[in-house]
Structures are given as C-alpha cells and as structure tokens.
C-alpha positions in Angstrom: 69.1 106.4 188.4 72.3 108.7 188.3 74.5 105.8 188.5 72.9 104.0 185.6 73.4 107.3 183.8 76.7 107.6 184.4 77.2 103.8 183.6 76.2 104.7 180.2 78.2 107.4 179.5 81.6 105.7 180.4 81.4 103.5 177.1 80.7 106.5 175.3 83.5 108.7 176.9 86.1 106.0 176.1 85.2 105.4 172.8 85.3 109.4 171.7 88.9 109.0 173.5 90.2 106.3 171.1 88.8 108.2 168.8 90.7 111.5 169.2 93.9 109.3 170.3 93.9 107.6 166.8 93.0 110.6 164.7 96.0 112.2 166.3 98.2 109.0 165.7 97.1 109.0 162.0 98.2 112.9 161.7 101.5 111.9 162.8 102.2 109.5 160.8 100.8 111.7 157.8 103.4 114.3 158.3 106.1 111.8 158.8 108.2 112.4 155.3 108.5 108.8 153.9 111.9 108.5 151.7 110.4 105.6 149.6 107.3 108.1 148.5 109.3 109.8 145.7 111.1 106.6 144.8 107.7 104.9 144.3 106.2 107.5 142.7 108.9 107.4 140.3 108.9 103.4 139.6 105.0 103.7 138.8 105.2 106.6 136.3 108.1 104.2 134.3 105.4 101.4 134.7 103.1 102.9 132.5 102.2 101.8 129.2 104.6 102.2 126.8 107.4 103.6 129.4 108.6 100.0 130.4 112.3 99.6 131.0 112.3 103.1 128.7 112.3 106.1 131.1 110.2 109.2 129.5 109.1 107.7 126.1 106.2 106.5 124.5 105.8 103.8 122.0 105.0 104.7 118.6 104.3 101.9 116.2 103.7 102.2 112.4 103.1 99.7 109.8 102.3 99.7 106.4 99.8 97.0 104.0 98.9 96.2 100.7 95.7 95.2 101.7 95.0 93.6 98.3 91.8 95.1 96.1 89.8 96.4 98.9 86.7 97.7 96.9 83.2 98.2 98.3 80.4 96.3 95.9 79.3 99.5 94.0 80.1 100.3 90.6 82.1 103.6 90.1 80.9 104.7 86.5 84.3 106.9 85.9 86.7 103.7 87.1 87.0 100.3 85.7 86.1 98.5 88.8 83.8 96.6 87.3 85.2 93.0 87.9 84.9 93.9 92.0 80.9 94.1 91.3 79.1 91.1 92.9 78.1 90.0 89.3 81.6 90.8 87.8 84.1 88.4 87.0 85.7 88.4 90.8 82.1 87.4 92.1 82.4 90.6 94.7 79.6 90.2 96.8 78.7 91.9 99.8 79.3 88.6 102.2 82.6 88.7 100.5 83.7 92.5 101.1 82.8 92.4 104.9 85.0 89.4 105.0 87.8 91.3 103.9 87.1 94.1 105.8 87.0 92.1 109.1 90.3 90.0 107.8 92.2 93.1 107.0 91.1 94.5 110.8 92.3 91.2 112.2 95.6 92.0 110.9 96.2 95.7 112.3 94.6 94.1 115.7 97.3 91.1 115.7 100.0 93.8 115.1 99.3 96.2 117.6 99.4 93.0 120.1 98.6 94.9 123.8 97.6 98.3 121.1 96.3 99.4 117.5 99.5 100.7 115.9 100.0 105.2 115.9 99.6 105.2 112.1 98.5 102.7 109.8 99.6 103.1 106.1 97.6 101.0 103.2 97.4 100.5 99.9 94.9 99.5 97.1 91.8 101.2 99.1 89.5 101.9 96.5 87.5 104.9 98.4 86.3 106.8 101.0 83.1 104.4 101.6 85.4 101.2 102.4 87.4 103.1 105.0 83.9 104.4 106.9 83.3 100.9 106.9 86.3 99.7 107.9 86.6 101.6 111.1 82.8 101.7 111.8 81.9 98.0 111.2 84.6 95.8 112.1 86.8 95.4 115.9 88.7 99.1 114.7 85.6 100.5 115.7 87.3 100.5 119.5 90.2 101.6 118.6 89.1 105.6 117.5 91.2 106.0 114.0 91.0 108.7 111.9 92.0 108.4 108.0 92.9 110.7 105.2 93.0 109.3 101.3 94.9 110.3 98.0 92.3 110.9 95.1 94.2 109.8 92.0 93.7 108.8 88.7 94.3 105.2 88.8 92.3 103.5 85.9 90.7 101.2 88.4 90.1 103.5 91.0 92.6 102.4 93.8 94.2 104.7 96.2 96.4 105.0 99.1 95.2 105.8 102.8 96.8 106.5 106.1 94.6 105.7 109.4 96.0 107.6 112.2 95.2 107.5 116.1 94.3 111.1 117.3 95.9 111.0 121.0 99.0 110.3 119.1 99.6 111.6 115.8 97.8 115.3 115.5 96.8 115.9 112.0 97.1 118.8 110.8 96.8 118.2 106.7 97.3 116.3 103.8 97.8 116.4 100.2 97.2 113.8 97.4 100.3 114.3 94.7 99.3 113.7 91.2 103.4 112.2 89.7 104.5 113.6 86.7 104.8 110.9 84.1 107.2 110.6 81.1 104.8 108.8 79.7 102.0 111.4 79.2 99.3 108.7 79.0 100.0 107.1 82.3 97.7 107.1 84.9 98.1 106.1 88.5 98.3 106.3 91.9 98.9 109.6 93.8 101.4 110.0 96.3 100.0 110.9 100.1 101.7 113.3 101.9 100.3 113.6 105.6 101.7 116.3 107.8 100.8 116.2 111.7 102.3 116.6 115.3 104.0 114.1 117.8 103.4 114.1 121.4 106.7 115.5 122.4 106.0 118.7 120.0 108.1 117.7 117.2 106.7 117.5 113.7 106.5 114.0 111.2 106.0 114.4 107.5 104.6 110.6 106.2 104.4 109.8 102.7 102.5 106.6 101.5 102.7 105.4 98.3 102.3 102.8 95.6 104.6 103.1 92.7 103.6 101.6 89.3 103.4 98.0 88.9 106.1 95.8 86.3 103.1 95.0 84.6 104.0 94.6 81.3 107.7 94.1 81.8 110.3 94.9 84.5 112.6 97.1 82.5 109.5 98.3 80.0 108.0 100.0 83.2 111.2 100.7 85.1 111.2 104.4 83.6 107.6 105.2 85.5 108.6 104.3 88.6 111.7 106.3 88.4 109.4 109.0 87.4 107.5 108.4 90.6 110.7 108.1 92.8 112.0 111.5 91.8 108.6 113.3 92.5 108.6 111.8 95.8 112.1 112.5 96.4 111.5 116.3 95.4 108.5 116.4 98.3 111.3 115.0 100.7 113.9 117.7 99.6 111.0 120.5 99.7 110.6 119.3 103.5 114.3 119.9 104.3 114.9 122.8 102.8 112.6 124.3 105.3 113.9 121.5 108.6 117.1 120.1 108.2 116.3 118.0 111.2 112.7 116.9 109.5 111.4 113.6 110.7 109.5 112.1 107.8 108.3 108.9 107.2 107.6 107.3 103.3 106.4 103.7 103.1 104.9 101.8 100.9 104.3 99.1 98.2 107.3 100.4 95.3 106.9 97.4 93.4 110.8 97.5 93.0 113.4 96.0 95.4 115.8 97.8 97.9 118.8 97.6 95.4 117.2 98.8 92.6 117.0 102.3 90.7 113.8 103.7 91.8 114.6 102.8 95.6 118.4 104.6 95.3 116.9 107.7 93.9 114.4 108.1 96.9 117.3 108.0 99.4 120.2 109.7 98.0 119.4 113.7 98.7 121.9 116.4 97.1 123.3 116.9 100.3 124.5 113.6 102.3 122.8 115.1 105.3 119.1 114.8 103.7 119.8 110.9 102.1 117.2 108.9 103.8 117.4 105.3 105.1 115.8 102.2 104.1 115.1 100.3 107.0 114.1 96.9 104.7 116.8 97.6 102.4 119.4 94.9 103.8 117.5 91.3 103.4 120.0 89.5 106.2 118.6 91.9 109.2 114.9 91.3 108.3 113.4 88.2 110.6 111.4 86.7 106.7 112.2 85.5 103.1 110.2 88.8 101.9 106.5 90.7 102.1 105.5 89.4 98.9 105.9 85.8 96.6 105.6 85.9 92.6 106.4 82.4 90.5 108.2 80.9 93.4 110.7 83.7 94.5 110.2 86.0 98.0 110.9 90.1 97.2 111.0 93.2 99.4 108.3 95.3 97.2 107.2 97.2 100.5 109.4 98.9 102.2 109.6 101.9 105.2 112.5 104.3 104.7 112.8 107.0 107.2 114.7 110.5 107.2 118.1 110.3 109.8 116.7 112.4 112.4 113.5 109.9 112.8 115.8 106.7 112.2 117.5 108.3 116.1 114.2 107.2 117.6 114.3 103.9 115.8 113.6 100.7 118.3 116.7 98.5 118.0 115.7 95.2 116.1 111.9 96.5 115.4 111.7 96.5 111.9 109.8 93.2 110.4 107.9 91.7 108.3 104.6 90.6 110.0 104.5 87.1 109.6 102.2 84.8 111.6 101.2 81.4 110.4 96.8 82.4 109.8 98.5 84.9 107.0 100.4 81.7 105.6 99.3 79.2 103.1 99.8 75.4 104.3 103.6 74.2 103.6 103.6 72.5 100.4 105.9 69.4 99.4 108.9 71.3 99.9 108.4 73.2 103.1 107.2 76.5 101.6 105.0 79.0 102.0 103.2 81.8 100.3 101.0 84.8 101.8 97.5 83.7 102.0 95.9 85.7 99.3 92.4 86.6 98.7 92.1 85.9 95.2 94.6 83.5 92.8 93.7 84.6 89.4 90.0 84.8 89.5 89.6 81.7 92.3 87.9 82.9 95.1 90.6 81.8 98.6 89.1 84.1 101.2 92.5 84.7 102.6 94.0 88.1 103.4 96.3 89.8 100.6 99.2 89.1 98.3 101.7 91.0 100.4 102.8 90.6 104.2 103.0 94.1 106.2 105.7 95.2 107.6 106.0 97.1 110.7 108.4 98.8 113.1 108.6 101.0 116.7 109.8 104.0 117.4 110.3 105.2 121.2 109.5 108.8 121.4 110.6 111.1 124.3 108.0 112.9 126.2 108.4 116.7 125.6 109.7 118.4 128.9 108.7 121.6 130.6 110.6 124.3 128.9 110.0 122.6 125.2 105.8 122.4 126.0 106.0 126.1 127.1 107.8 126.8 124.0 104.9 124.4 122.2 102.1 126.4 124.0 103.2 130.0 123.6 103.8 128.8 119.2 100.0 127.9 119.6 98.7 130.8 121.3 
C-alpha cells in the first residue's frame, strides 16, 4: 500500500520540479536586457499610420469642393430656391437629393483613400439641414465630422461649410464675414473664417470662400470680386498682426484664375513676410488641364493658397486636382473630357458637380514634451 503511494507521488514530484525549473528559466531570460527591444520599439511607433517613412508626423489632408447646388427639397420663403423644389424647374426631388448626397460622400471617401481627409472645405451648401444629412445618412456617418457654416445673404440661399475631424482639428470658433461691396446692392456669399488647434499645439486659421461669379460679364463683375479679395486679405493681415508665424489656410471656388487681379491681391501682404502662396497658381506643376470646364476651355477657379509658415509643412508634390475617371464624362470625338456634372442647363445627368476638387497633404510634427507642458500649463 505505501509503495503504491509513493508510486503516485513520484509523477507528481517531478512535474512540480519542471515546473519551478522552467519558471526560473523564464525569469532569466526576462531580466536578460535585449538590445533589439528599443530598436523595435522604435521601428513600430514609425509604423503607425500616418508616420510611414516620416519619423514624428502625422498626416493632415485637406481638400476643398464646389459641390454643385446642394439644396435639400424644402422651400426657403426668404431665398429664391425655388427651382431646387421637387416641382420646380430642376425637378429636385427627394430620390434626387439623397443621390447627391451619397455622390458628393463618395467623393470625400475616394480622397481620403486609407482616411476621410482632416478638414473638408465646400461650397454651394445651401443650409444646415443638408449637412445633418450629409454626415448622418450617407458612408460619412463612420467617419465622426463636425461642420460649421457661413450665414450670408446670397439671393439663392447658398453658403460655404467646412467639415472638420475632431481628433484632428480642435475647433475652437468661427465666424461668417458679411464682404463689403462697392456695389451697395450686391448680395452674396460670406466669407468663413474657422479658427481651431493642431495636434502638435500650434494654431490654423482656415478661410473658405466663394467669390462672386462672372455672371454677367468677366470685366463687368471683376470689381466685386476685388471687393471680396481685399476683405479677405484684411482677415489674413488681422491674423498676422497678432502671429507673424500664423498658419492659415484660405481655399476656395474664386471664380477668377491664379494670374488674375482678385487672386494677386489675396497674396501680396504689406509686408513681404505676410504674402501668401498659391499652391494651384502655376498650371505646369498641377497633375490636370484644370478643376472646372466652360465652352470648351479647362480654368483653375478653385484654388488653396496657404500662409509661408503652413506652406513649411507642405508634402512635396501633394497638391492636385482630384481627378478619377467615375467624376469624368465619356471622351468625346476628340479625346476630351469634362467633369461629370449634375445638371447641364436644366437636363437632369445625375453626375457629381461642375468643378473637380482639389486636394493636398501636409505632414505635421507631433508636439514634444517641453512644447505639451507649455500647451497644458496655457490651458490650465
């Protein structure tokens, strides 16, 4: 009986045995310092999103789009939207409008490619409704955006908007700017100024904006959108004189081309330091004819044009003109192309706008210890 005993507990003894002799192993290989553990460490945190092949920075796209009439299908009794009514003369029904909506989401998707862009910039948004809808009802929905919009005085009700990711861009304000018109009649769209923080600490001033259209004549209506470059370039000069290392951001559909009057007076400051720069202004470093097509002939009508201290975080070669072939009509006889609008004249397409977007990257440097300690003891 003792010997049976015994018999049992031999298995039992050895096994406890290996069990202290490898627990003991595995502490000293624990305490062993291993040369490659920093080095890994190190490779993983620059393989994170954004970081590739960039050290400490983190991606920070921005694009801009004249999204072309985006009106909800209700009538607005103080704006003449009435031919966006689903029995007005554009036929806007409510099959219609979510198409749009879904199109123009399609677009900021396709851009983002691996990511929604930081901060979105658009144009011809007729209201708060159709951007609720637009990032409740449609793919945005995953993608957590935020949006501010002007509240001008546009005859037909058409504003500009900004839609802004929150773990990137921290908003801290905005203001719609009514432009002060020569003309004392004239009525359109405000200027949106959008203030907010960066990741690294820093600060970025974006301005969105849709000058007046040539409706009418190109020289007739030059002198309104000269009005509405030197308002805007007043907001930029009001920036510096507080930060002459400001970082701000204007972009927008100016309905006038790099080289011409309105477009010189937004970048040239008093002081050389404060000029800005047009990153669309020279046609041969841009990868497409132009971002919009009127009686046969490409233009740059929307541009992005960035104070010097933002243009140092500038992505070499990012700035483009969004071009894909679903936002291209078919090639006709003679091999050319036009964006795939929504409406030609009253003729329904179902396409996606007049204008092409434009986008560019910025690589932004992670703020370091001393600068978030500085950051943290501001906020407190």
């Amino acid at each position: 009986m003792t010997s049976l005993k015994n018999k049992r507990l031999i298995p039992k003894i050895s096994c406890f045995l290996c069990c202290i002799l490898l627990w003991t192993g595995c502490s000293d290989v624990r305490s062993q310092p291993n040369g490659n553990d920093s080095q890994s460490a190190k490779a993983f945190e620059n393989n994170l999103p954004g970081n590739q092949n960039q050290g400490r920075h983190q991606e920070f796209r921005v694009m801009f789009y004249n999204v072309e009439n985006l009106f909800d299908t209700y009538d607005d009794p103080h704006k003449s939207d009435n031919e966006f009514l689903p029995n007005g003369t554009m036929r806007w029904t409510a099959g219609r409008y979510y198409r749009h909506l879904r199109k123009t989401a399609q677009v900021i998707n396709a851009i983002g490619e691996w990511g929604t862009p930081a901060i979105c910039g658009l144009c011809e948004v007729e209201n708060d409704t159709v951007l609720v809808h637009l990032l409740n009802r449609t793919p945005l929905k995953e993608q957590h955006y935020s949006y501010c919009i002007t509240t001008g005085n546009d005859i037909r009700g058409i504003n500009n908007a900004l839609l802004y990711q929150r773990d990137k861009f921290k908003y801290l304000g905005h203001s719609s700017e009514r432009i002060p018109f020569a003309n004392k009649r004239k009525r359109s769209r405000d200027i949106l100024h959008v203030w907010g923080e960066l990741i690294n600490g820093e600060y970025l001033d974006i301005f969105v904006c849709h000058f007046p259209s040539r409706l009418g004549g190109e020289k007739e209506t030059e002198q309104d959108r000269l009005d509405a470059a030197g308002c805007l370039r007043k907001l930029c000069d009001s920036i510096y004189k507080t930060n002459s290392k400001a970082n701000i951001i204007v972009m927008g559909d100016f309905n006038d081309n790099p080289y011409d009057k309105s477009i010189q007076t937004i970048l040239k400051g008093s002081k050389a330091k404060d000029h800005l720069i047009n990153l669309f202004g020279d046609p041969k470093k841009l990868n497409f004819h132009g971002s919009h097509k009127f009686q046969g002939e490409w233009s740059q009508l929307d541009q992005m044009i960035v104070s010097r201290n933002w243009n140092n975080y500038l992505k070499k070669d990012s700035p483009q003109i969004f071009a894909p072939g679903f936002l291209l009509s078919k090639k006709n006889n003679r091999g050319e192309q036009t964006p795939l609008r929504k409406y030609n004249g009253k003729a329904y397409k179902g396409g996606y706008s007049d204008h092409l977007p434009i986008v560019a990257d910025f690589l932004l440097p992670f703020a370091g210890t001393e600068s978030r300690r500085r950051l943290n003891h501001k906020n407190e």
